[in-house]
Structure formats: structure tokens, C-alpha cells
C-alpha positions as CSV (number, residue, x, y, z in Angstrom):
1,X,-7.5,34.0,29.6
2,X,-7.3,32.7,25.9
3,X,-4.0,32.6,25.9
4,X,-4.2,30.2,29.1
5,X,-6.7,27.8,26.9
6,X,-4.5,27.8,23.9
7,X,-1.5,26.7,26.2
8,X,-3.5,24.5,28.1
9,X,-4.8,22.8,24.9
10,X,-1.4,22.7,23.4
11,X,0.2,20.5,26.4
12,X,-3.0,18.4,26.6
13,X,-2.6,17.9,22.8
14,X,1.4,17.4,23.3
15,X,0.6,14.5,26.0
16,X,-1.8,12.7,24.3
17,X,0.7,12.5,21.2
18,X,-2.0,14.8,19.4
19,X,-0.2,17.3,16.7
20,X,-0.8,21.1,17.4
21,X,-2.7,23.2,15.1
22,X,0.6,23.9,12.8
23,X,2.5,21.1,11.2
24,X,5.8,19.8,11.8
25,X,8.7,21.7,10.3
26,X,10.6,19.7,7.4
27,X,13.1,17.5,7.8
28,X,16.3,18.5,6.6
29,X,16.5,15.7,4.7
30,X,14.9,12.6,3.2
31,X,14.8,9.3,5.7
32,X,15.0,5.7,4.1
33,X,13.8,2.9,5.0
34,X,14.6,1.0,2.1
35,X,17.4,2.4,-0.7
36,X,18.8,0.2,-3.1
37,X,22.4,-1.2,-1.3
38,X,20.7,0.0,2.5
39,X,18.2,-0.5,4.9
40,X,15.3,-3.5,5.2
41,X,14.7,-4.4,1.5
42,X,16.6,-7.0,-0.7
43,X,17.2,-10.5,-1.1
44,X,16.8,-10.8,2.4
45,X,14.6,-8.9,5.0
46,X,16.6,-6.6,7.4
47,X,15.3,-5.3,10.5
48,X,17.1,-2.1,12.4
49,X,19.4,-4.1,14.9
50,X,20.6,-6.7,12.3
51,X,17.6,-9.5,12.4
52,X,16.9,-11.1,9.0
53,X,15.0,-13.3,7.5
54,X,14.8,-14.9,3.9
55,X,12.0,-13.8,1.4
56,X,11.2,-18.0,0.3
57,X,7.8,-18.9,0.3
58,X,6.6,-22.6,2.1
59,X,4.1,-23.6,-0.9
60,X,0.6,-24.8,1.2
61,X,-0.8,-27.4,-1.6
62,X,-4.5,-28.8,-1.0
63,X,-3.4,-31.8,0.1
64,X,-2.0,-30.7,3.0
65,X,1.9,-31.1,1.7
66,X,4.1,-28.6,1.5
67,X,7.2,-27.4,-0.6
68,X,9.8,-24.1,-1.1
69,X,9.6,-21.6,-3.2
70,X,12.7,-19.6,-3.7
71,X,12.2,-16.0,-3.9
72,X,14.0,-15.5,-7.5
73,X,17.1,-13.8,-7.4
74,X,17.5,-10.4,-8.9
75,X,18.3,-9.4,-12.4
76,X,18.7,-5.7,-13.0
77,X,15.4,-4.6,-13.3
78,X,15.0,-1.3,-14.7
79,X,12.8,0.1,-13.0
80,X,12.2,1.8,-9.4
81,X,9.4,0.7,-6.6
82,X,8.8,4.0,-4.4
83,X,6.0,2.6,-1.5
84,X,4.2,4.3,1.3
85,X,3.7,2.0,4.0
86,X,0.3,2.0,5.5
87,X,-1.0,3.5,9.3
88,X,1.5,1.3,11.6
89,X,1.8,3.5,14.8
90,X,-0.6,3.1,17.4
91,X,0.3,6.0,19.5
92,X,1.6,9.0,18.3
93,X,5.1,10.3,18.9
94,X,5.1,13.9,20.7
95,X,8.8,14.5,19.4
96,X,8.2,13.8,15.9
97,X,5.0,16.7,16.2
98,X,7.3,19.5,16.8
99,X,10.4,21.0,15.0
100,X,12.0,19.0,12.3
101,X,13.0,15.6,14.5
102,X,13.6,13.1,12.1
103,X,11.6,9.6,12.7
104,X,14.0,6.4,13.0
105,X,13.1,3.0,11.4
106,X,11.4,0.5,14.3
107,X,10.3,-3.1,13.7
108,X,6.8,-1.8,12.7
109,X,7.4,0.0,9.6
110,X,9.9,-2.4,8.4
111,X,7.8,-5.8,9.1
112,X,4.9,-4.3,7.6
113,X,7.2,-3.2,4.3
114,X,8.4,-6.3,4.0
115,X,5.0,-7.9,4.1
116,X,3.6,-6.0,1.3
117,X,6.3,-5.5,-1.1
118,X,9.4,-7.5,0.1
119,X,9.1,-9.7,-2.7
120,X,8.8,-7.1,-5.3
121,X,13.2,-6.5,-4.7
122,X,13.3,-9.4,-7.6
123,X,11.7,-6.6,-10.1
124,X,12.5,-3.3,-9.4
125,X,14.8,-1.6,-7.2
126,X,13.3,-0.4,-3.8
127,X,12.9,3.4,-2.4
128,X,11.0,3.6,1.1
129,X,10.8,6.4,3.0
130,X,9.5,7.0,6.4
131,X,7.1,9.7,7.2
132,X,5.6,11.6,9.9
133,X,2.2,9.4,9.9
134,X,-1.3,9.9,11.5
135,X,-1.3,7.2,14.6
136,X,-4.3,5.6,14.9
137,X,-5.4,6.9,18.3
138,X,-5.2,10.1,16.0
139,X,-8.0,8.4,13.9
140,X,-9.7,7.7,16.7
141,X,-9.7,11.5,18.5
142,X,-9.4,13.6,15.4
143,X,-13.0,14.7,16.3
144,X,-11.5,16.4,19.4
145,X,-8.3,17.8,17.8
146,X,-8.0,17.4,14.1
147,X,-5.4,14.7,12.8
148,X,-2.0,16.5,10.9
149,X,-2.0,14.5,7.9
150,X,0.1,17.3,6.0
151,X,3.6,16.7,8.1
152,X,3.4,12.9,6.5
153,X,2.4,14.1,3.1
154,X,5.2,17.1,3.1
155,X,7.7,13.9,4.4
156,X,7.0,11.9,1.5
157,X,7.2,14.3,-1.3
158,X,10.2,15.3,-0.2
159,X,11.4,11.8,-0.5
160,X,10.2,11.8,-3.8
161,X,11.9,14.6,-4.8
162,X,15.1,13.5,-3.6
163,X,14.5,10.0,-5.7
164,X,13.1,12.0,-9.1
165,X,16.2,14.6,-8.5
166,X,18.9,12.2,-7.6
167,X,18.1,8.4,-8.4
168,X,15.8,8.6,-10.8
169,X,18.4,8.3,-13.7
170,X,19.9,5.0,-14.9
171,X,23.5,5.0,-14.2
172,X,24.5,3.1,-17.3
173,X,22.1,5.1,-19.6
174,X,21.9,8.3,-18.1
175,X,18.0,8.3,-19.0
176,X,15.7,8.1,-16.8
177,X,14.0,5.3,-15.2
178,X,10.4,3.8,-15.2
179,X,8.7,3.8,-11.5
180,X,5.9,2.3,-10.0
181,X,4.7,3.8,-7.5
182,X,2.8,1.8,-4.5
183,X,0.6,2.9,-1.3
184,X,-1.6,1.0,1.0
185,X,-4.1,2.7,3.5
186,X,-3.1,6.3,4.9
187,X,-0.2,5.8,2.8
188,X,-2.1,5.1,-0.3
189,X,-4.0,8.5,0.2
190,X,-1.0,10.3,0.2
191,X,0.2,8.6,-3.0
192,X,-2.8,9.7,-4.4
193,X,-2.4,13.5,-3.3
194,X,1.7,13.0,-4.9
195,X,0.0,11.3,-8.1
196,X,-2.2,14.3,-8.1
197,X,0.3,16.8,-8.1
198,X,3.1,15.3,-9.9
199,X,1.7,13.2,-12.3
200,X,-1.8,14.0,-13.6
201,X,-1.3,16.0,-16.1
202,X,2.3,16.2,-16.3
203,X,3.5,14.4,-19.6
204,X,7.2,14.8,-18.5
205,X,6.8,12.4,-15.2
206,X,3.7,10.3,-16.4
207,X,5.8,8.7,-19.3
208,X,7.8,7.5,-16.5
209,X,4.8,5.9,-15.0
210,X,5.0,2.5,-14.4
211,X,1.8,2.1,-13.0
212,X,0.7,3.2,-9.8
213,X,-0.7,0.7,-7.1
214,X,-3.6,2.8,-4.7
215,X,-4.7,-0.1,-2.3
216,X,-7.0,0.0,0.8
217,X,-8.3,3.5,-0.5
218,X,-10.8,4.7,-2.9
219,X,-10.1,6.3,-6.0
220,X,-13.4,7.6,-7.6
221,X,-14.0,7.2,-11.7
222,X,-16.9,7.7,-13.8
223,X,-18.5,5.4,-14.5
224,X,-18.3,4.7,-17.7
225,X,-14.7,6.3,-18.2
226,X,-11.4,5.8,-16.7
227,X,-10.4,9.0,-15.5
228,X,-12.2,12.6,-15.2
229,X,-11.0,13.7,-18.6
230,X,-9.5,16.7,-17.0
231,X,-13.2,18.3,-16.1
232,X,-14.6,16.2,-13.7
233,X,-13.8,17.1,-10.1
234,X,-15.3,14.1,-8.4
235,X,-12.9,11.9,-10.1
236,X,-9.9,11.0,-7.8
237,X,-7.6,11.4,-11.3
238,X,-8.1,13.7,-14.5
239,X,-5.5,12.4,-17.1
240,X,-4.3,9.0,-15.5
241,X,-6.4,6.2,-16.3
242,X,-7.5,2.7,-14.9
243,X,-5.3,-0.1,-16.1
244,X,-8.0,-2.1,-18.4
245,X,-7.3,-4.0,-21.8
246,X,-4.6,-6.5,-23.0
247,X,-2.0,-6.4,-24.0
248,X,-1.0,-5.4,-20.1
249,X,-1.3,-1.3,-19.9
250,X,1.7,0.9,-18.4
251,X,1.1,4.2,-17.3
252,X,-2.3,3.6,-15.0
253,X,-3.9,2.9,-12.1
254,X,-4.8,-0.1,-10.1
255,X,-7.0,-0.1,-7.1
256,X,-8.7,-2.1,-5.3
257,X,-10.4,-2.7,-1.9
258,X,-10.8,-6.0,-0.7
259,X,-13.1,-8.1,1.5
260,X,-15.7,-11.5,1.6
261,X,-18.7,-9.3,2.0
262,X,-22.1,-11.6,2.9
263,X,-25.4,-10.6,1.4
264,X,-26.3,-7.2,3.5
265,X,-23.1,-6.5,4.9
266,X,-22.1,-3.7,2.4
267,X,-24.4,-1.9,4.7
268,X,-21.9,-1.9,7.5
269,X,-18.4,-1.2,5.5
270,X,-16.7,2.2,5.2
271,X,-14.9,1.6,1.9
272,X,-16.2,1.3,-1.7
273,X,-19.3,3.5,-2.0
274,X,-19.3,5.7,-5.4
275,X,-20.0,9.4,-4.4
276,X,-22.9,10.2,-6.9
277,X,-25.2,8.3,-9.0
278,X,-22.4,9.1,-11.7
279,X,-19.1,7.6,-10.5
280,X,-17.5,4.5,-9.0
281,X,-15.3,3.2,-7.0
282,X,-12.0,2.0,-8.9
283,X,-12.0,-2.1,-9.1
284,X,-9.4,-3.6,-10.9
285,X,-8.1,-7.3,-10.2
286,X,-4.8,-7.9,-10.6
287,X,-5.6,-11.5,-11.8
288,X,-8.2,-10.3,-14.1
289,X,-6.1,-7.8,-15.9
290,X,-2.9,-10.5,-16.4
291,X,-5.4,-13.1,-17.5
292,X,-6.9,-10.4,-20.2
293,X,-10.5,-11.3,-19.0
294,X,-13.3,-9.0,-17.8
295,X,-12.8,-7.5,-14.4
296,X,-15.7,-8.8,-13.1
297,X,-15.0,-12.3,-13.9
298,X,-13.5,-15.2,-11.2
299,X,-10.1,-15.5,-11.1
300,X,-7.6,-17.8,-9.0
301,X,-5.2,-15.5,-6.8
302,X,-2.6,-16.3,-5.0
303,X,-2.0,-15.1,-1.4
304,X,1.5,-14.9,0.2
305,X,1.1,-14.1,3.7
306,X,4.0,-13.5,6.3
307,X,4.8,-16.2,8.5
308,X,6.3,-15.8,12.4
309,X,9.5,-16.1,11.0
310,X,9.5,-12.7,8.9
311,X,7.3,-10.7,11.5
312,X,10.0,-12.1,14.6
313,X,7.0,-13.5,16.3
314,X,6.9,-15.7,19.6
315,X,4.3,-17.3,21.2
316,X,3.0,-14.2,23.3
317,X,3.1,-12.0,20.2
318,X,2.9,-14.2,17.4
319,X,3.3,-11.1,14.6
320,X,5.9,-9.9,16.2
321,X,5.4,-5.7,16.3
322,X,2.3,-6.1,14.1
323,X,0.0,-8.1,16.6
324,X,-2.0,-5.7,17.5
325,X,-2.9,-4.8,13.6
326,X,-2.9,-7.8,11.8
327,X,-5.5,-9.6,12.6
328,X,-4.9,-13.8,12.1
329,X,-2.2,-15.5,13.7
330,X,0.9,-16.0,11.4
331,X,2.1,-19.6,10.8
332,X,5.7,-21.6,11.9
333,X,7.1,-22.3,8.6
334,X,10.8,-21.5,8.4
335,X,10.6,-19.0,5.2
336,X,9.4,-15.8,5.3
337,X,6.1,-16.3,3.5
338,X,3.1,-19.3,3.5
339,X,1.9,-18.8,0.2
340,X,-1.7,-20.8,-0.9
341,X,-1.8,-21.4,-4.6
342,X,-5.1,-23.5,-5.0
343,X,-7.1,-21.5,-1.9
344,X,-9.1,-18.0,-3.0
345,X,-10.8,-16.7,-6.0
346,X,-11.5,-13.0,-5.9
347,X,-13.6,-11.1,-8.7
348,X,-14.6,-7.4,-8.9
349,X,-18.0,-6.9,-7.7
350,X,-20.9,-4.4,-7.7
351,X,-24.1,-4.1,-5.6
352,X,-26.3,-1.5,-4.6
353,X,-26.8,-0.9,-0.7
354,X,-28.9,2.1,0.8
355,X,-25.5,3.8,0.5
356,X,-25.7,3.8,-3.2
357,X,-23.1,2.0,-5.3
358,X,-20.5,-0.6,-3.8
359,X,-16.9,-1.8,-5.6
360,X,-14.7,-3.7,-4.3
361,X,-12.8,-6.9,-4.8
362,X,-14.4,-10.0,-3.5
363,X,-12.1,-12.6,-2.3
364,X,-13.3,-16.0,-1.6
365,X,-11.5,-19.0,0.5
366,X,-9.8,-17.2,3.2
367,X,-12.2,-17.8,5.8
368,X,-10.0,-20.2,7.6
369,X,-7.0,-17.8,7.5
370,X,-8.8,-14.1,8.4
371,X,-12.5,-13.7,8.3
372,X,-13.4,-10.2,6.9
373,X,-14.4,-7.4,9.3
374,X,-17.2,-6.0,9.5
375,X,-16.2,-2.0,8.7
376,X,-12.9,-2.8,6.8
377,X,-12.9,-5.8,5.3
378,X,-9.8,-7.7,4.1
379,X,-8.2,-4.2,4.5
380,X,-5.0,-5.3,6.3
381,X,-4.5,-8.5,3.5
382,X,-5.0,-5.7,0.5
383,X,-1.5,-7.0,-0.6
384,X,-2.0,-10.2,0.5
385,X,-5.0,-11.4,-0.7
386,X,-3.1,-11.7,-4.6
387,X,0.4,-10.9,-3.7
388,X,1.8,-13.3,-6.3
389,X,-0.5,-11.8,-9.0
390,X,0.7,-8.2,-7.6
391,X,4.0,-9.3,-8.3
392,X,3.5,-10.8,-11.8
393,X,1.5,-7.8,-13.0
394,X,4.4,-5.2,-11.8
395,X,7.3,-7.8,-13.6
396,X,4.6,-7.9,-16.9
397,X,3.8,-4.0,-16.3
398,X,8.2,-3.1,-16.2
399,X,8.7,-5.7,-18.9
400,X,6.2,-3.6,-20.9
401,X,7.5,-0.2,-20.2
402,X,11.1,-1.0,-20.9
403,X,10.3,-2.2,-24.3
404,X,8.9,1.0,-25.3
């Protein structure tokens, strides 16, 4: 009889695209979505079967005219952009569950890559790999069968190791190279759980450290320290710090989680609330920390959000793959990117809710683009919201490791 039920619950779980209780096996080998010379990023964005589209920006001024902004072309940056993509997949796959079948770039993973860090190819070289992920209908039923967040993880620091093994040295130099390291939602979790193991702590790959870029997740500090000091277990990180001070800091953390939260409605959110009385939520604003002001002060930023073009939308499905997760409708403009200049402030902020203590970054003036939600925020614009800070902060933050 028991075994009946397990089998029984094993094909139930196998046709609802639910993992089984074990993980997948490994792949036998790393699978890119993006490697310098291959694969979706570069001066132009490539999709699987061959679409592209360029990476220029149409410049939204307040007077309603408009102008291009060339994405710059590349120099040879120095240093190395690994990224985990964020939670893309709506439905699981039942063949990537079992055995060691390897997942295959779709439109999804590579519109949403290009979103976030497309225009980062300028400044470093770019390392993507695709992983096993957590759908979201396995968000939605892990209270009936847990979700198997550990085939994902396993997927990426095997990728990782492949880059640190094989790619990590300079060609010309033979020394190795600086790498920032970037993650967004699930994906920025399991950054965290790689920074964990591989960094914190571990002088021989931290002075490698770039920065690392944890957005759309919570990373937990005390709160009047920037990392646990290798004692504090609450704290998401022991040795590596927050990125605070001027001049710009290499070798730490930004994070951030963003929204335009109305009086009372850091009641309803799921991100941002400190764990004890003795912590907090990590805040740090890109804009802030380039201007060399105060975290909490107001800051411009500058979004750069994806138009139809770059996300191969129509008029049915106007983001193209991401339609159903992003949340605003994209505009026409023939470049790859709308980017507003003169529209949104954001600034660190702090309240107190019957939750205890809220972080987060508040961005203000993008009503008229994407109103914030109610649970997550500005969650799916993390990258967004200040992409054009983002992207000055990791050319300052490589400028600064390089010369040291």
C-alpha cells in the first residue's frame, strides 16, 4: 500500500511539473546563455532562432521630445558580469525534474537577461548560465509538495565553477580577473547561497570581488554594521560588507528592494522587514552611493525600460514572452530601451509597521509607467527603476578595482 501512494504521488507530482522528493541529477556540463563571442548578450541582443535587436536607448525628455542614445560600444573591460536571471517560467518542465536533461535557451530567459543587464556588455564581459529554476506554479503549490530549489542552485555553481576554473583568467595577463556578480529574485537568492559559500570568508575569491548586485531579495545586516562580523548568524553575510562611503567601494554588496509604498501599505508587502529588533534589511541606492551622499537622501535615477522592440512584442502580447510577468505595457520606440532621465527620484527609506522594521528603496514618478503592487512592489523594475545608475556604478566600481 505505501508503495502505491509514493508512486501515486510521484506521477501526480510528475504531471503537475512538481519535482519529486530527490533533486535532479547534474548536468554533465555547464549551459550558457550568454558567453563572451556566443549566445544573447553583446552589442546587440540575440534571441535563440536569430532575432535581434539593438541595445540604443529612445531618450523620453519632459517635454515630450525624444532623442537616441547609442549604447557605447565596448572597450575591453577587464572585468567579468556572471548574472542569475530571475523566476521566468510559469509552469514547470517535467523533463528537466528528472535525470540530468539539460534546459535549452527560450525567449523568456533571454528577453528577461537582456532587460536587466543587456546594457552592462559595454563594461564587462558577460557569463549567463541557465538553471533548473523553481516555476512559479511551484511557488504557488510548494505547500502541497515542496519546491526543489537545490537542482537550480547545484546548476549555477557549477557554472560558476566552470567560469572561476576556465575563464576566470585574463588571456593577455594570465592573472585573474575582477567579477561582479549579479542576481535578481529567485536568482538573487541563489547568488546569495554562492556568495555564501564561495566568497564570505574566502580572501583568495573575495579580492576578485567586484561587487555583488542582490536585487529583489533581502539580505539581513545589523544594524549598525555592515556585515555579521563572522558571529552573527542572522546576518545574510559575515565578512562581505555593504557598499557605503566614497570614494566608490569594490568588494561589497548592494541590495536593494524597490517600490512607491503609500502611508500604511508596508503592512501588506512581503519584502523588507528586518528579522529582530537588531538587524535590517540591506538598502543601498545606487544613485546615492555614486553621488557620495547619505543613503537615505533623494536622488534622481534613471530608468531604462525595454521597449516592444527588444521583448518582440505585438499587439496581442505586447512583451513579447514576458506578458504575463511584467506588468506595464512596453512602448513602440524603435531601439531596444525607453529611457526617462528627468522622471523618478528614489531614496532609501525606513518605517516601522506592526511587522517591525521596513527597508527598501522608494522610488517616486513611475506611477504613469507601473504602479507598485500591493505584495511586491516595484519588484519586477528592480533593475529598472535606476538601470543607468546600475550601469555607472558597475563601470565606476571595475574602474576602481582595476586600478588597484
Amino acid at each position: 500500500m505505501r508503495r502505491t501512494i509514493v508512486l501515486c504521488l510521484t506521477v501526480m507530482a510528475v504531471l503537475a511539473g512538481l519535482p519529486t522528493a530527490a533533486s535532479a541529477a547534474p548536468l554533465a556540463e555547464p549551459v550558457w546563455l550568454c558567453r563572451p563571442g556566443q549566445g544573447a548578450c553583446g552589442v546587440v541582443g540575440r534571441y535563440p532562432d536569430g532575432y535581434t535587436s539593438d541595445l540604443d536607448a529612445t531618450v523620453v525628455h519632459p517635454d515630450g521630445t525624444t532623442s537616441v542614445e547609442p549604447l557605447p560600444p565596448p572597450a575591453s573591460p577587464q572585468v567579468d558580469c556572471f548574472y542569475a536571471y530571475p523566476t521566468v517560467n510559469i509552469l514547470p518542465n517535467p523533463l528537466l525534474l528528472t535525470g540530468s536533461n539539460p534546459p535549452v535557451a527560450r525567449d523568456t530567459e533571454t528577453a528577461v537577461t537582456l532587460t536587466q543587464v543587456g546594457r552592462l556588455a559595454g563594461h564587462c564581459r558577460m557569463f549567463v548560465p541557465l538553471y533548473r529554476q523553481v516555476a512559479i506554479a511551484g511557488y504557488l503549490l510548494g505547500a502541497i509538495w515542496p519546491p526543489d530549489f537545490e537542482t537550480g542552485y547545484q546548476d549555477l555553481k557549477q557554472a560558476f565553477q566552470y567560469y572561476w576554473d576556465h575563464d576566470n583568467h585574463d588571456p593577455a595577463t594570465g592573472k585573474r580577473r575582477g567579477v561582479v556578480m549579479l542576481g535578481h529574485s529567485q536568482g538573487a537568492f541563489d547568488l546569495t547561497r554562492l556568495l555564501q559559500e564561495e566568497f564570505d570568508g574566502n580572501a583568495g575569491h573575495t579580492r576578485q570581488l567586484v561587487a555583488a548586485y542582490i536585487l529583489g531579495a533581502d539580505v539581513r545586516v545589523p544594524l549598525n554594521a555592515p556585515a555579521g562580523g563572522g558571529t552573527d548568524p542572522v546576518s545574510t553575510f559575515q565578512h562581505l560588507p555593504a557598499c557605503t562611503g566614497s570614494p566608490v567601494p569594490v568588494g561589497c554588496v548592494i541590495a536593494y528592494n524597490s517600490a512607491n509604498l503609500a502611508p500604511g501599505q508596508e503592512e501588506t508587502v512581503s519584502f523588507g522587514h528586518a528579522p529582530d529588533a537588531d538587524h535590517r534589511v540591506l538598502c543601498v541606492n545606487p544613485a546615492a552611493l555614486l553621488a557620495g551622499v547619505a543613503p537615505g537622501a533623494t536622488t534622481p535615477l534613471r530608468p531604462y525600460l525595454p521597449t516592444q522592440r527588444l521583448l518582440r512584442g505585438n499587439v496581442l502580447t505586447p512583451a513579447g514572452s514576458l506578458s504575463p510577468l511584467l506588468g506595464f505595457t512596453p512602448t513602440t520606440y524603435p531601439t531596444g530601451f525607453a529611457a526617462y532621465p528627468d522622471l523618478a527620484t528614489g531614496a532609501c527609506s525606513q518605517r516601522t509597521s506592526s511587522k517591525g522594521r521596513m527597508d527598501w528603496l522608494q522610488v517616486n514618478g513611475l506611477d504613469g509607467i507601473h504602479t507598485s503592487g500591493s505584495t511586491l512592489g516595484l519588484h519586477v523594475l528592480d533593475f529598472n527603476v535606476d538601470a543607468g545608475g546600475l550601469t555607472a556604478l558597475v563601470a565606476a566600481q571595475s574602474a576602481a578595482w582595476s586600478a588597484t
